[in-house]
C-alpha positions in Angstrom: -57.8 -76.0 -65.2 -57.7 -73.2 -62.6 -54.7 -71.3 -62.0 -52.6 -72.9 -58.5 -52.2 -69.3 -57.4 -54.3 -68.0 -55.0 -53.6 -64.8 -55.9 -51.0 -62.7 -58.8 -50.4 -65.5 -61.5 -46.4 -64.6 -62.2 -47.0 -66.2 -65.7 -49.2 -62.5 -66.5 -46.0 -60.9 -65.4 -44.6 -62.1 -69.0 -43.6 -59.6 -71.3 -45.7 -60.8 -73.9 -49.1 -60.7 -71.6 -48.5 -57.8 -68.9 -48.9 -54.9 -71.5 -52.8 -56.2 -72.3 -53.3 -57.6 -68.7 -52.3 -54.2 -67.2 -54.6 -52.3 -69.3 -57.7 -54.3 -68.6 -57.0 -54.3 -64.5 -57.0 -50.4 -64.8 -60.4 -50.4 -66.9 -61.9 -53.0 -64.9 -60.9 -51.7 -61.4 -62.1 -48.2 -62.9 -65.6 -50.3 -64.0 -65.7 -51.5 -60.2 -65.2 -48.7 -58.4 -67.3 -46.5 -60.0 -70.7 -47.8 -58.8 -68.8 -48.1 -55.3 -68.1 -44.4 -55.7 -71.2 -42.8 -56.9 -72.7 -39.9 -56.7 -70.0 -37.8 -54.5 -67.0 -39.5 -56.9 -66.6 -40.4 -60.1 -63.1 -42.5 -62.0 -61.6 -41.6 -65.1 -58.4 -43.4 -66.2 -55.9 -41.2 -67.4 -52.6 -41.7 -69.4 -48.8 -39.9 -69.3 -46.5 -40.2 -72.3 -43.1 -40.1 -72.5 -40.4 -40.8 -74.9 -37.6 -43.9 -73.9 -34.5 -44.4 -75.6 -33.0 -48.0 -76.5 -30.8 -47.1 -73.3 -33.6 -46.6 -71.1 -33.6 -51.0 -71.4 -37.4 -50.7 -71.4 -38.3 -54.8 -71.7 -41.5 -54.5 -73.4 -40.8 -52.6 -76.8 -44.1 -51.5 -78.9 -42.7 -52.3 -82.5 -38.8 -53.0 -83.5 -36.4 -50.3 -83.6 -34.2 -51.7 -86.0 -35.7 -54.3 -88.9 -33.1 -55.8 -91.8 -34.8 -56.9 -94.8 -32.7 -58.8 -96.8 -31.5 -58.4 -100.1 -32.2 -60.4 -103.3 -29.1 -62.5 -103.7 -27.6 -61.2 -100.5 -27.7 -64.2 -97.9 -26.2 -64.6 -94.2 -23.4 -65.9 -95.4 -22.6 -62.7 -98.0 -19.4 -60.6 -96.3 -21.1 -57.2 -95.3 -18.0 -55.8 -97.3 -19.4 -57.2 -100.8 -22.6 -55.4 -99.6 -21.4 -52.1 -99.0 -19.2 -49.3 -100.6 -17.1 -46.7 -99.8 -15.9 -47.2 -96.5 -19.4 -47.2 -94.9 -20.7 -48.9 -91.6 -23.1 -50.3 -89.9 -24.4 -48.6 -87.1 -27.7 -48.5 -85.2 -29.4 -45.3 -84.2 -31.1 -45.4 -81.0 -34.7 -44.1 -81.4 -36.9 -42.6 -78.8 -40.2 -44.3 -78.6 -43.6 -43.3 -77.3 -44.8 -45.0 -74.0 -48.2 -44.3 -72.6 -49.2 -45.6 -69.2 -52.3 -45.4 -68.0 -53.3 -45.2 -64.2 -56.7 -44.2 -62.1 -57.9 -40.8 -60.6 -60.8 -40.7 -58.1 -62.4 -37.2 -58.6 -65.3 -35.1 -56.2 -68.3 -34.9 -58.3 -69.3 -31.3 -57.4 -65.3 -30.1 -57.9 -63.8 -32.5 -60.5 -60.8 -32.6 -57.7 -58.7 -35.5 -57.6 -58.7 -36.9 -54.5 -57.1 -40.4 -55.0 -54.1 -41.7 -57.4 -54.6 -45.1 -58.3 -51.1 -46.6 -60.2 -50.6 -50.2 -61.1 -47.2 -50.4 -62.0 -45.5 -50.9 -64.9 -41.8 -52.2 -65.8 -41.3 -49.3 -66.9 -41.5 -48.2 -63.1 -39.8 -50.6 -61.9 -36.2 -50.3 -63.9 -33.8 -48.0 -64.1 -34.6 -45.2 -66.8 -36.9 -42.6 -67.6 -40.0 -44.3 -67.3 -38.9 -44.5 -63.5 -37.7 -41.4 -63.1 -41.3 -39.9 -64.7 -43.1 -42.0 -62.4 -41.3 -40.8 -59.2 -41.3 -37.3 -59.8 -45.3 -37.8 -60.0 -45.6 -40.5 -56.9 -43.1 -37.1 -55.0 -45.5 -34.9 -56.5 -48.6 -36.3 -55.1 -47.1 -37.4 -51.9 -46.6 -33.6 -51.1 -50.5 -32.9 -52.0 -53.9 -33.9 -50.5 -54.2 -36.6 -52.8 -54.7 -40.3 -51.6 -52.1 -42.4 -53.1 -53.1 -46.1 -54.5 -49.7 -47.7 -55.8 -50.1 -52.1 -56.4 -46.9 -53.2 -58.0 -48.0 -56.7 -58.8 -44.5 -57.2 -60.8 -41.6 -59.6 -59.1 -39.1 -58.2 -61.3 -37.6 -54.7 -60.9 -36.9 -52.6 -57.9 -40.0 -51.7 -55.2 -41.0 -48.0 -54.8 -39.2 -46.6 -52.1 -40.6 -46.5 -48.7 -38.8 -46.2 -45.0 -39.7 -49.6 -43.1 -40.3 -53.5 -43.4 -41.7 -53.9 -47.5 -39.3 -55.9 -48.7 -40.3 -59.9 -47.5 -43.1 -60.0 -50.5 -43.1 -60.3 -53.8 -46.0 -58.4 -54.5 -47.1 -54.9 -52.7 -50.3 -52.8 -52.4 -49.1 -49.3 -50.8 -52.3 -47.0 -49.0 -51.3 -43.7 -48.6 -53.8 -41.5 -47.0 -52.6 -37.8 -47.3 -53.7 -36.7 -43.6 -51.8 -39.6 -42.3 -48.8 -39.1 -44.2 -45.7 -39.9 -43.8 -47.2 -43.4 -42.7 -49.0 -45.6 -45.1 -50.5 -49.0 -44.9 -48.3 -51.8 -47.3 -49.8 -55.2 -47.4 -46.9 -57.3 -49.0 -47.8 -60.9 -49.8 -46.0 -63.5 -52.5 -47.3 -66.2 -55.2 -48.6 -68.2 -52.7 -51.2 -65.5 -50.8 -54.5 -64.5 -52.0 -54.6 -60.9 -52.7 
């Protein structure tokens, strides 16, 4: 049965599916382009790493932090103070993990210059923490360059990137930025019910 969204399905926006949907739109929209871009650019998709804390409430953890195996002959229903001795406690330690996001570059053949940024955001972007904070020092960063900026947040949930105007009526955005036409930008903003 075909999907009854024209465009963004919000059931890929479940933690469970984004993670694998978001890195086969970054391949396949580098697989696209490509051919479109040839010979004077080529697209490489590129990745940034960062560590995230339990406190940076990332939703889409890559393995447990914490896993209890229980003992033999130990049950729920055991009193934690049969279990342990000498005045210990329990305690959970919060435990950086590794997050790798990847996003597009457009680069001049003859240069290997990047001359557009191509980001489909993550949660991670989207939510308070340091996955946000990574990604808006780089969107800042490129924003004060020559570099075309690509940003499609394709995620209801979280806050938008910032921008000065009307963006807000949508729940999904595609932001244009062309460098020599900064500080305006195109932002087409549509919802569940609009083709993208």
């Amino acid at each position: 049965m075909p999907s009854p969204f024209p465009g963004m399905d919000p059931y890929l926006e479940h933690p469970a599916l984004w993670p694998g949907l978001h890195s086969r739109l970054i391949v396949g929209l580098a697989d696209d382009l490509g051919p479109l871009l040839r010979p004077r650019y080529y697209v490489e998709v590129e990745e940034r790493v960062y560590l995230l804390t339990p406190e940076g409430t990332f939703p889409f953890p890559a393995r447990p932090d914490v896993m209890v195996a229980t003992a033999p002959g130990v049950g729920p229903s055991t009193p934690v103070r049969s279990i342990l001795a000498g005045g210990a406690r329990i305690v959970e330690i919060p435990v950086p993990e590794e997050v790798r996001e990847r996003y597009l570059v457009v680069r001049e053949a003859g240069t290997h210059q990047v001359v557009t940024w191509l980001e489909l955001l993550s949660p991670a972007n989207k939510i308070p923490g340091e996955g946000r904070q990574v990604y808006l020092r780089k969107r800042e960063e490129v924003l004060r360059s020559r570099v075309h900026l690509v940003e499609i947040d394709l995620l209801r949930a979280g806050e938008p990137m910032p921008v000065m105007g009307d963006g807000r009526d949508g729940h999904y955005r595609i932001l244009i930025s062309r460098w020599e036409q900064r500080p305006r930008a195109l932002l087409y903003v549509f919802t569940v019910r609009d083709p993208i």
